[in-house]
N, C-alpha and C positions, 0 to 999 in steps of 0.2 A: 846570883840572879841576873846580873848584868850582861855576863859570860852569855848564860842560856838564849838571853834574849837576841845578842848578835846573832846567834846562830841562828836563831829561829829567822831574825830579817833575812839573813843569808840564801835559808834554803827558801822564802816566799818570795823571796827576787827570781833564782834560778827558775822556779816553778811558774812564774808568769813571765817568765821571756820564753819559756820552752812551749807555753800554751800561745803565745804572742808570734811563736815562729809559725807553727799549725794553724795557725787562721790565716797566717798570712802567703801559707804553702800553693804554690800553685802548682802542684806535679800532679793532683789528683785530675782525673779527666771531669772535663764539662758536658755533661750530656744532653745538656740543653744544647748544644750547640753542633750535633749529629745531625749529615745532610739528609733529608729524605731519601728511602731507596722502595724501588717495589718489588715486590717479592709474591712466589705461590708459596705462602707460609704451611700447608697442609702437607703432611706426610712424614715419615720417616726415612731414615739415613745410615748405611750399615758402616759407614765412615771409612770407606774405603777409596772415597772419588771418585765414585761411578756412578752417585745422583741420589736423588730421595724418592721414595718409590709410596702408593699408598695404593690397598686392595678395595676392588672393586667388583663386587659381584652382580650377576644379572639374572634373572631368569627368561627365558627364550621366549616369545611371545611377537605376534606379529605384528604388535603395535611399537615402536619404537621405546628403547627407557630413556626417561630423561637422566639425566647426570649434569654435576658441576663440579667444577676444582674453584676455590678458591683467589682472589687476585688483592696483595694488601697493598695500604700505603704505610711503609713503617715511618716513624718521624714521632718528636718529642709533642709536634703540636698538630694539630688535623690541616688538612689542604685547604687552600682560600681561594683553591679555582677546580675546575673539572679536569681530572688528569682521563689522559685516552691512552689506556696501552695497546698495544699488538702483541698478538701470539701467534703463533705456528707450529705445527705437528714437525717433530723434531726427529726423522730417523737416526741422525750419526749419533744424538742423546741415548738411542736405545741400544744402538752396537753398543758403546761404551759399557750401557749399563751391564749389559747379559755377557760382556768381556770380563770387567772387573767382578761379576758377582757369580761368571759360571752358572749362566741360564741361556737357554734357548727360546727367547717371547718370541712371539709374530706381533710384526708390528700389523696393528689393526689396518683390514683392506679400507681404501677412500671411499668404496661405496658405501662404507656400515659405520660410517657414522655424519654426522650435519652440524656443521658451526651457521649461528645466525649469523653470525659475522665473527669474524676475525680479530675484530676489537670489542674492546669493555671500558666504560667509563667509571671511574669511580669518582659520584659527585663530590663538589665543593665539601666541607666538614665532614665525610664519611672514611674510615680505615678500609673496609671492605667491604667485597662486592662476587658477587656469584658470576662465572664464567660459564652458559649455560653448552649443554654437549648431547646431543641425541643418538644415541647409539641403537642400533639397526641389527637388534640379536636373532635374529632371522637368519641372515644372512651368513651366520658366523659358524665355524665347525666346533661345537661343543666337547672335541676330544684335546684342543689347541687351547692353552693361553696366552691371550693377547695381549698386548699394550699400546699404550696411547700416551706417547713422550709429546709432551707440549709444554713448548717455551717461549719466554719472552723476549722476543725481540726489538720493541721498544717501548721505553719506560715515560713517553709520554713526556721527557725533560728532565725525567729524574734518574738517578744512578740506578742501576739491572742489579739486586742481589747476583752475589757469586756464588753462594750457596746456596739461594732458595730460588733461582733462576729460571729449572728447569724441575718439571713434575712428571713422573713417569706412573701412568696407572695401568697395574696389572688387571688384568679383566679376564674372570673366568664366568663363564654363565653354568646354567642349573634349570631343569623343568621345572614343572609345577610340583613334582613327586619326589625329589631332590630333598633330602632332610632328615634328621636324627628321629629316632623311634625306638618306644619300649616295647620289644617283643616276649610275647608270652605264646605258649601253645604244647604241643607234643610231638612227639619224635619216635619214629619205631625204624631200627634197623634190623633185618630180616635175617641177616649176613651172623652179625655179632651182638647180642643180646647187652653184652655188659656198656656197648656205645649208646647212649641215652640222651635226651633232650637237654640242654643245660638253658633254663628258662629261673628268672627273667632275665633280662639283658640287652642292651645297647647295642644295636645295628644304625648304621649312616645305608642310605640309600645315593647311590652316587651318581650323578648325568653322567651317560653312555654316550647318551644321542637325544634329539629332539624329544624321540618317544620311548627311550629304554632308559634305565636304571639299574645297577649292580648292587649285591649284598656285600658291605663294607663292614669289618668286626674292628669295633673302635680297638676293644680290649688287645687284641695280637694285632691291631697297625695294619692290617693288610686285608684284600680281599679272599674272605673266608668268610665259613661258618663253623663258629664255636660249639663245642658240644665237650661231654663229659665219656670218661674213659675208664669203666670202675668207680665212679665219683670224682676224677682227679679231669682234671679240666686238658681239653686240647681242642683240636679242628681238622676236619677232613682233610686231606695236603689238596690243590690244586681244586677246590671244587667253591664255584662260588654262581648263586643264581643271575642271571641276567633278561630283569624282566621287560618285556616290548606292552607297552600299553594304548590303547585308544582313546587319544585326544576326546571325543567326544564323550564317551560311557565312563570312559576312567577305568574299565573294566583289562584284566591283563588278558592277553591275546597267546600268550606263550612265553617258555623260557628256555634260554639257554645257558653253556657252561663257559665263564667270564673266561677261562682257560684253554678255550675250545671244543667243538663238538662232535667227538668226544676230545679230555685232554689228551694226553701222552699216559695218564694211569687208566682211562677208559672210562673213566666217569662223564657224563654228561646228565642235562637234567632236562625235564620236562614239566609243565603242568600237570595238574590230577585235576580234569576236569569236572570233579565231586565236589569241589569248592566253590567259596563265591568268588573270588578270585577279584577283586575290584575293591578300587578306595574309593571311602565315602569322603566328599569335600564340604569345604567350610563354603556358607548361605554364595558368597560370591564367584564359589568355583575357582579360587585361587590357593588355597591352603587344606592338603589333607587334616583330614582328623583320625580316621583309622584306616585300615587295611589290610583287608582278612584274604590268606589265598592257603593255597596246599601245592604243594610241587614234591617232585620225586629225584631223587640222587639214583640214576643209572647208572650200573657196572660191567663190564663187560657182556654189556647189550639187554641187561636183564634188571626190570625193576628193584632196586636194596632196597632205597633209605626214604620213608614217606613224613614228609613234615604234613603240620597241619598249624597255621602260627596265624594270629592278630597282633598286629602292630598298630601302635598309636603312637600322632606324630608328638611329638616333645619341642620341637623350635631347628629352625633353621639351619642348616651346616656354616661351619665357620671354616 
């Protein structure tokens, strides 16, 4: 009994000098005691060192979008005075980025966009604060995307993250008519009987231009129209419609073939002006709801293939 008990003393010594060392360890870091740094915390990062990038979409309209990137103050405890940072529109950040990531952005023209200023305050006890940005999609060629690298150049007193320094936003804009849709309707090929409607189905409408839009087939990834072949599913090679619409009626004006008119296989397309050929829009004129039109797949010069389709929009392209 006597035996067991040293031992027992033995190993509750060891056990509280080993718990006595760990309190008394100081290797762990103090995180209380990390200096302020300010940072554009928003975006992602493909970790390559060519920057943090975050998309930015727009639709064209001649009234300016507003936009914001974010501007933080990291730190264990909130700020006890008004910090003032500066930014600036950073090109050599976006060589870098479209070098390391094998893209080709335009950096946004100076006239197509408006800083209220230059600086931002982030007041006394606040982390973050909105960097506001008017961008000028007007002005911009809707077949290009752009970016808007803007960094921080001074941190107000406080240390410039190295990694969240600099924010690069890709900027693609989009019409009113730009967006995902369930298509239903009919199909009659003249040419070849067993080629058939392949209905319902998922079409993207895609920004061409201010006023045109393309037929985009989620399903085969590319610009086509899906159809059935026997019942077995394919797409017309090289034919895809490109519709021109008027800003005011909403009504489509004509189409042609995203391929060319005609392509290289001779297709091109037209409207059938038997339809109604126009999207109806939501109470404030900003969002389709449906859009019913008919158009024809021309082939070597002579009407084939007559659709006849309603679409209805589903949400937004991503």
């Amino acid at each position: 009994m006597k035996r067991r008990s040293i031992y027992s003393i033995i190993i509750a010594t060891v056990f509280m000098s080993s718990l006595n060392s760990c309190l008394k360890d100081t290797s762990q870091p103090d995180f209380t005691q990390n200096k302020p740094i300010i940072e554009l915390p928003i975006g992602s990062s493909a970790g390559n060192g060519g920057g943090n990038s975050i998309a930015a979409a727009f639709t064209i309209d001649e009234v300016p979008s507003e936009y914001f990137i974010y501007v933080n103050y990291a730190a264990p405890e909130a700020n006890d005075r008004d910090v003032v940072v500066t930014l600036a529109v950073d090109g050599a950040a976006l060589d870098k980025f479209n070098q390391v990531n094998e893209k080709s952005y335009t950096l946004i023209p100076e006239s197509s966009y408006t800083f209220s200023s230059n600086k931002v305050i982030i007041p006394a006890g606040q982390r973050k604060v909105k960097f506001p940005v008017k961008i000028n999609t007007i002005s911009l060629d809707p077949t290009k995307t752009y970016a808007l690298p803007i960094s921080i150049t001074d941190g107000g007193g406080f240390t410039v993250s190295g990694n969240f320094g600099t924010l690069v936003s890709v900027i693609s804009l989009k019409n009113k008519w730009d967006g995902v849709y369930t298509v239903s309707g009919t199909m009659l090929d003249q040419v070849n009987p067993l080629l058939t409607g392949d209905y319902p189905r998922t079409f993207h409408l895609v920004t061409q231009g201010p006023n045109t839009v393309a037929i985009y087939d989620a399903d085969n990834k590319s610009f086509a129209h899906g159809i059935l072949n026997d019942g077995g599913k394919t797409v017309y090679g090289s034919f895809s419609p490109v519709f021109t619409i008027d800003n005011e009626t909403n009504s489509v004006t004509s189409a042609v073939n995203y391929y060319g008119q005609p392509a290289e296989n001779t297709r091109a397309a037209r409207i059938d002006v038997t339809g109604e050929n126009k999207f109806t829009m939501s109470a404030d004129g900003k969002v389709p709801v449906t859009f019913k039109v008919k158009y024809i797949m021309i082939q070597n010069g002579t009407d084939r293939t007559f659709f006849n389709e309603t679409w209805t929009y589903k949400e937004a392209r991503k």
